[in-house]
N, C-alpha and C positions, 0 to 999 in steps of 0.2 A: 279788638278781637279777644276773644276770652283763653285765659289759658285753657281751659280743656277740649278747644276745638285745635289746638296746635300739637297735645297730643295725642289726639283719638284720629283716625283714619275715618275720616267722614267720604263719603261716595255719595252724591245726587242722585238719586235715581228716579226719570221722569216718566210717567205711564202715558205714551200717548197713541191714547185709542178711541172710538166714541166716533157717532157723524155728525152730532149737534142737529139732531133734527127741528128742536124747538127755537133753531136761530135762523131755519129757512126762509128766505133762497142765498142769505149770503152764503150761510152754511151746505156744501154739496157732499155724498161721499166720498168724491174726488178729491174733494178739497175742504175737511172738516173745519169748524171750526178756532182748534187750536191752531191751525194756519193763517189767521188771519187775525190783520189790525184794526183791531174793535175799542184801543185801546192807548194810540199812540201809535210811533215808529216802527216799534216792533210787535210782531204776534206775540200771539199768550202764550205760544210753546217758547219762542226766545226769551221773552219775558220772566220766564219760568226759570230757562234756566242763569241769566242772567244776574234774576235776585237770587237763586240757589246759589252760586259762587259767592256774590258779595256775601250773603249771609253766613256760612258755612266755611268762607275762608279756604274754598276747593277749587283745584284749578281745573282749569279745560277740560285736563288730560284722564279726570279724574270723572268726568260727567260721564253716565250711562242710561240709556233710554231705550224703552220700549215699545215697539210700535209695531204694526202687522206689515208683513210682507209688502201691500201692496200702498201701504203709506210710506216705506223708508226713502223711495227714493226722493219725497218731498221733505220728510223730517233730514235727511243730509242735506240736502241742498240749503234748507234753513240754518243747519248748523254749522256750515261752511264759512256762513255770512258772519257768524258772529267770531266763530276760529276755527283753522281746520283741523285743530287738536280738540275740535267737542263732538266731531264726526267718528272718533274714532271707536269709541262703544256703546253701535245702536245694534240691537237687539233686535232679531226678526221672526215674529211668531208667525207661522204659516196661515192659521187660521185667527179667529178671535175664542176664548177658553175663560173667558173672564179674569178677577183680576187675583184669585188664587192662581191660576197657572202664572200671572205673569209676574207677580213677585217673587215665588218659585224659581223661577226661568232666571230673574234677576239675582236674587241671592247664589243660585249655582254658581251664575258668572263670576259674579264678585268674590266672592269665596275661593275661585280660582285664581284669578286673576290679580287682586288685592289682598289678600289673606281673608281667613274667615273672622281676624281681629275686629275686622273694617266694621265702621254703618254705617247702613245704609238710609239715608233717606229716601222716602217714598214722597213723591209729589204728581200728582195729575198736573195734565201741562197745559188745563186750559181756564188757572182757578187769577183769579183777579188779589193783591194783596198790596193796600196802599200804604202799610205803618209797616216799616222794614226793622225799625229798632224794637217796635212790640213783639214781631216775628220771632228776632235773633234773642230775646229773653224767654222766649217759649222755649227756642230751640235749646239755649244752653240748663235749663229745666229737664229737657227732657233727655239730653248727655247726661244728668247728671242718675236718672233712673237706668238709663240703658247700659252703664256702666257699673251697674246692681241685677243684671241680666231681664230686665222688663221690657216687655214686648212696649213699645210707649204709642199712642195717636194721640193725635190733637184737636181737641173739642173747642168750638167756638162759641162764645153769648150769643144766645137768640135774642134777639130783636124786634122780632115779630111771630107771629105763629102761625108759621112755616108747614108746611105741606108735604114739600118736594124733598127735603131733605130726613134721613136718619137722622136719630137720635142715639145721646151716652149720654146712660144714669149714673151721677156720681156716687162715688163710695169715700172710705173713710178716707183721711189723710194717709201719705206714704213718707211725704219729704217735705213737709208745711203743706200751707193750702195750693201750694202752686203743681205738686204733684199729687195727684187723688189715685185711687183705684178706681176701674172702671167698672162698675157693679155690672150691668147692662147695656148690652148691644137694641135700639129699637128701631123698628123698622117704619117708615113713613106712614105719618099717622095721618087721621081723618083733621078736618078742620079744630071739632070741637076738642079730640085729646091734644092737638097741639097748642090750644090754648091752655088748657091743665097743663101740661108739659111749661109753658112760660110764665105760669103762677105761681107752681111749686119752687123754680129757681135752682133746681137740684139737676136739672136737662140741660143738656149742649150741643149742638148740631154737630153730625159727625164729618168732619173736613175731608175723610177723604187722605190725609198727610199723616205718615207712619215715621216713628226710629227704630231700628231695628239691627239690631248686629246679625251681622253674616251667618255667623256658626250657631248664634241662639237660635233664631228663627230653622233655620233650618231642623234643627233638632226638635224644635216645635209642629212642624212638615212631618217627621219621623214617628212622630205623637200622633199627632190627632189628625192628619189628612198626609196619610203613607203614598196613598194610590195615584195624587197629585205627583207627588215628592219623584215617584218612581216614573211616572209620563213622563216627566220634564229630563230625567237623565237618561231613560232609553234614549226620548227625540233630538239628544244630543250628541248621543255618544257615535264612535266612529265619522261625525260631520267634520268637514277638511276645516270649514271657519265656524269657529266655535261660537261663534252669535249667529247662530243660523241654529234650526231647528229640523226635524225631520216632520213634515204633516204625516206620514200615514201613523206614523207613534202619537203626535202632539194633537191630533183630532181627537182621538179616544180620551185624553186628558177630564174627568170631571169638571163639567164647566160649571165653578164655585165661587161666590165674591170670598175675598180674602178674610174678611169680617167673621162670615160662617165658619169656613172653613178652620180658621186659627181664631183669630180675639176671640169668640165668642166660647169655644171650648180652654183655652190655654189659663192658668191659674197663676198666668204671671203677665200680668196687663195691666196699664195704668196709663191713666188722660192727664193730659198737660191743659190747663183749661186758658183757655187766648184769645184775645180780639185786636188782631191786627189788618182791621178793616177790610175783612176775607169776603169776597162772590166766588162763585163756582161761574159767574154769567153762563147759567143752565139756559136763559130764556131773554127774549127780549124786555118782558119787565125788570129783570135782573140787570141790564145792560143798560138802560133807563133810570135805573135808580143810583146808578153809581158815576152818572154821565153828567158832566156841567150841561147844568140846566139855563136858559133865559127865563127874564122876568114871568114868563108864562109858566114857567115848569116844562116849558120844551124844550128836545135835545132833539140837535138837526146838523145833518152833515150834506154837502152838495147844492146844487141848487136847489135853493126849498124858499117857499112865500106861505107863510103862515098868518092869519085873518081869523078874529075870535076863535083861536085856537090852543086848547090849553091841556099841558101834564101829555104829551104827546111824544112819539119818537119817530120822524121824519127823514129818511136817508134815499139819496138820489147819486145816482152812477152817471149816467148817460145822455137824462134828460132833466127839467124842470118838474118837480113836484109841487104843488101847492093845493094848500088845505083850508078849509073855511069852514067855520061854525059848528067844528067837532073836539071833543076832548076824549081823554084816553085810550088813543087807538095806536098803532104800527103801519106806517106805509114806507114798505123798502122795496126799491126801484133796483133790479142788477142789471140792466140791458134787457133781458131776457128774460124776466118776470116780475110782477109785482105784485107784490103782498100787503093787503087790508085785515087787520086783525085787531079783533079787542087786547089790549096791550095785558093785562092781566092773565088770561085764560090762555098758560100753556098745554093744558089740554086738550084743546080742540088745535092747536098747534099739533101738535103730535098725528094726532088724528089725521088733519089734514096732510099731511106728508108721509103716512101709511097708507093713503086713498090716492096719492097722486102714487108711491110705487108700484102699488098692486094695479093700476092700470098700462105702467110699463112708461111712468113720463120721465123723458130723458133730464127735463130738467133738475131732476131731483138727485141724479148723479154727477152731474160737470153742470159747466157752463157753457151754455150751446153757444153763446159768440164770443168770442176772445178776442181779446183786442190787446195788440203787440206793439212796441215801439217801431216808427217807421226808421228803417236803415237803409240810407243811400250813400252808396259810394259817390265820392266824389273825386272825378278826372284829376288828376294832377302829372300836368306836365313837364315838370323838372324832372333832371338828371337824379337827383336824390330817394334814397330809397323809402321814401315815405309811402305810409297807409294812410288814405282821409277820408272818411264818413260822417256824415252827419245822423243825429238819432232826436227824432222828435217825441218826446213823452207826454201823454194827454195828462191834465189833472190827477192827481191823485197815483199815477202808477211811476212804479219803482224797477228798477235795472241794475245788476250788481255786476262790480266789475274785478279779478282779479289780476293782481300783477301777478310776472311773469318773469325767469331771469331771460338775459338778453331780449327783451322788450325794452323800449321808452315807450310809454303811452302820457300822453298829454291831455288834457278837457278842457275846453273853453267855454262860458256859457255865454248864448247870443241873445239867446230870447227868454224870459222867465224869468223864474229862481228853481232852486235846488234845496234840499236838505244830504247832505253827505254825513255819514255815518261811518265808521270805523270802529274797532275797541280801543281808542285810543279817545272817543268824542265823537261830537257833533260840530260841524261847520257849516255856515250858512252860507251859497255860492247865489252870487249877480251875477248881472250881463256884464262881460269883461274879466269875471275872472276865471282863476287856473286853478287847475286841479291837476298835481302829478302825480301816478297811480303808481304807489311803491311796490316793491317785491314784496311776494308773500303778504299781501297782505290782502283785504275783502273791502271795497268800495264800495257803500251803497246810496245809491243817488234817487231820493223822491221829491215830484213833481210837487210841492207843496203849495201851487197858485192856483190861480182859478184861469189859467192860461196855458196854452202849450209850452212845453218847456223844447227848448233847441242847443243843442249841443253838437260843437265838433272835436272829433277826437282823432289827431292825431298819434300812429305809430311809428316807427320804428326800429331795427328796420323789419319791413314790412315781412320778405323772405323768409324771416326765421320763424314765422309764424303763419300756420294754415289756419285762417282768422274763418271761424261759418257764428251764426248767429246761435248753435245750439253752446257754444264756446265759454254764457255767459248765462246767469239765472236770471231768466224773467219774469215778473211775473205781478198780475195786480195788483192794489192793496183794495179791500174787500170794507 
């Protein structure tokens, strides 16, 4: 860890808004995309902020995130799982304002709450990032600008030419070549300029990831987008919990990307230029490409049977999918619907899922069937004050468990295996063994076979707990 992460007051701050329409049907309003594990154990918001801590050297206590009212109460629940010290500054924007209002909204907090010494990192919570030590040499790059009051982001090497994402035109050196000024903000180009853009060598994909000190930025807010600066403290002021916002103030808010509204005006901006194997996974070909592949170039999750089938991305929930004698397409099965798509063309992705709202299809907001752990009590006739239920988990889904003081709870696996998670690790549980659910801490148990998972869980004593099934977070992995 570098010494200037030990004396700078760093703060995570994670943006999590968006419904990931181009990742539909996994992706629902209800349940965006940053919710879900496309990527491993954990979602990309945990994900998120998980390498945010390790990177950054910030504890728990210290994570602040923001999310729109009617997503918090699934971003806590996620944050619960990892500590319940990362629950404690989520941020709730009543409406959506874009991401001017909500860096805004973030800096007030933190500036209050932290000092306006503090910075803040900006990070979207649904961006994919496999070189953690390329990361953390970005990051401490761009301490060492933000600490010279520079609004800092971080620009990534194109790789290809790229469509979907912005662009930053570099400028001269500021601090070597590792910190530039950010000549230009550009906004998503046609095929043909984003090839010029990856000729020139002078272009870098805009990530999306800010540093930014509390008190600079804001006074930058005071500069060039006042009328922002001033929404965000009316819709806060007189609120009993200061992460809560007022709507009938925070609707009026200029809905402005952060970009516009500050980088692109501000005279003190500078890019960290980085490739530490960054997706935004915007889309299924995004999710495709960074996914272990078989011999084929296919990436398949569930039951899937692939036959002359090649460069493909195949995911099956609830039933058998199988493919023959096609290449480059998406078929993703969620119970509830499934999806044939040219794997390339996020486009008509989009499209498609503006044509299924504007006709009023439910599925484009939840998941019309849910499928829960089966919980059966089971009779126990001793004198003892034990609780015993059995919980059956299908493939693939996940149930978290918190301790409790004056609880014993015990876990036996009968049938299956398990993946348990903790901040403390991963452990891998058979048929026969035990799991004892400490105090304070967040259990998380997935179904990792191609079989039911069975589980008995003893408690008690049972008494001192009014045990109901909403007691415990459940909920699929996607």
């Amino acid at each position: 860890m570098s010494t200037r992460k030990n004396e700078t007051k760093i703060v995570p701050v994670i943006l999590c808004g968006g419904s990931g329409t181009r990742l539909w049907p996994a992706s629902r309003e209800k349940n965006p995309k940053q919710f879900l594990n496309l990527m491993g154990d954990f979602s990309l918001l945990q994900d998120t902020a998980r390498r945010a801590l390790k990177v950054s050297g910030a504890e728990y206590s210290d994570l602040v995130t923001v999310t729109l009212g009617a997503l918090r109460r699934g971003v806590e629940a996620q944050m619960m799982e990892l500590h319940p010290a990362a629950a404690n500054h989520i941020l709730s924007e009543p409406c959506a304002r874009n991401t001017a209002a909500a860096v805004a909204l973030a800096a007030h907090y933190v500036a209050s709450q932290f000092g306006e010494d503090a910075v803040m990192w900006i990070l979207p919570a649904d961006h994919h990032i496999a070189d953690e030590k390329a990361l953390e040499a970005s990051l401490d790059a761009a301490l060492e600008a933000a600490a010279k009051g520079y609004l800092v982001t971080f620009g990534i090497q194109p790789t290809r030419p790229e469509t979907g994402y912005g662009y930053i035109r570099l400028g001269e050196a500021l601090m070597g070549e590792n910190v530039r000024r950010a000549a230009a903000f550009v906004e998503k180009p046609n095929l043909q300029t984003a090839r010029e853009y990856l000729d020139a060598g002078v272009y870098l994909w805009n990530s999306g990831m800010f540093l930014l000190g509390a008190g600079v930025v804001l006074k930058e807010f005071e500069k060039h987008s006042a009328d922002v600066l001033a929404g965000v403290r009316e819709s806060v002021k007189g609120m009993l919990d200061p992460r809560e916002a007022s709507l009938h103030r925070y609707e009026t808010i200029p809905n402005e990307p952060f970009d516009v509204a500050i980088m692109e005006k501000s005279l003190y901006v500078a890019v960290v230029p980085s490739n530490p194997a960054w997706s935004d996974i915007g889309s299924w070909e995004s999710l495709w490409e960074i996914r272990e592949k078989d011999e084929n170039g296919n990436v398949t999750e569930g039951r899937t049977a692939c036959v002359d089938t090649n460069d493909c991305l195949v995911q099956a929930k609830e039933r058998l999918v199988a493919c023959a004698g096609v290449k480059n397409i998406v078929v993703i099965e969620t119970g509830d619907a499934v999806l044939i798509a040219d794997r390339s063309n996020g486009d008509a992705m989009k499209k498609l899922v503006k044509t299924l709202k504007a006709t009023g299809c439910r599925e484009t907001q939840e998941m019309t069937i849910t499928h829960q752990p089966v919980l059966n009590v089971v009779p126990d006739a001793s004198e003892a004050a034990y609780g015993v239920r059995e919980i059956v988990l299908s493939p693939g889904q996940v149930m978290s468990f918190a301790g409790e003081e004056n609880v014993r709870r015990f876990l036996t696996i009968i049938e299956g295996s398990a993946l348990a998670t903790t901040i403390d690790g991963q452990k891998q549980l058979n048929p026969g063994q035990n799991l004892f659910i400490e105090t304070d801490k967040v259990y998380r148990l997935k179904n990792n076979a191609s079989v039911a998972l069975v589980i008995v869980e003893v408690q008690k004593p049972l008494e001192e707990q009014s045990y109901t099934q909403e007691s415990v977070s459940i909920r699929n992995v996607a």
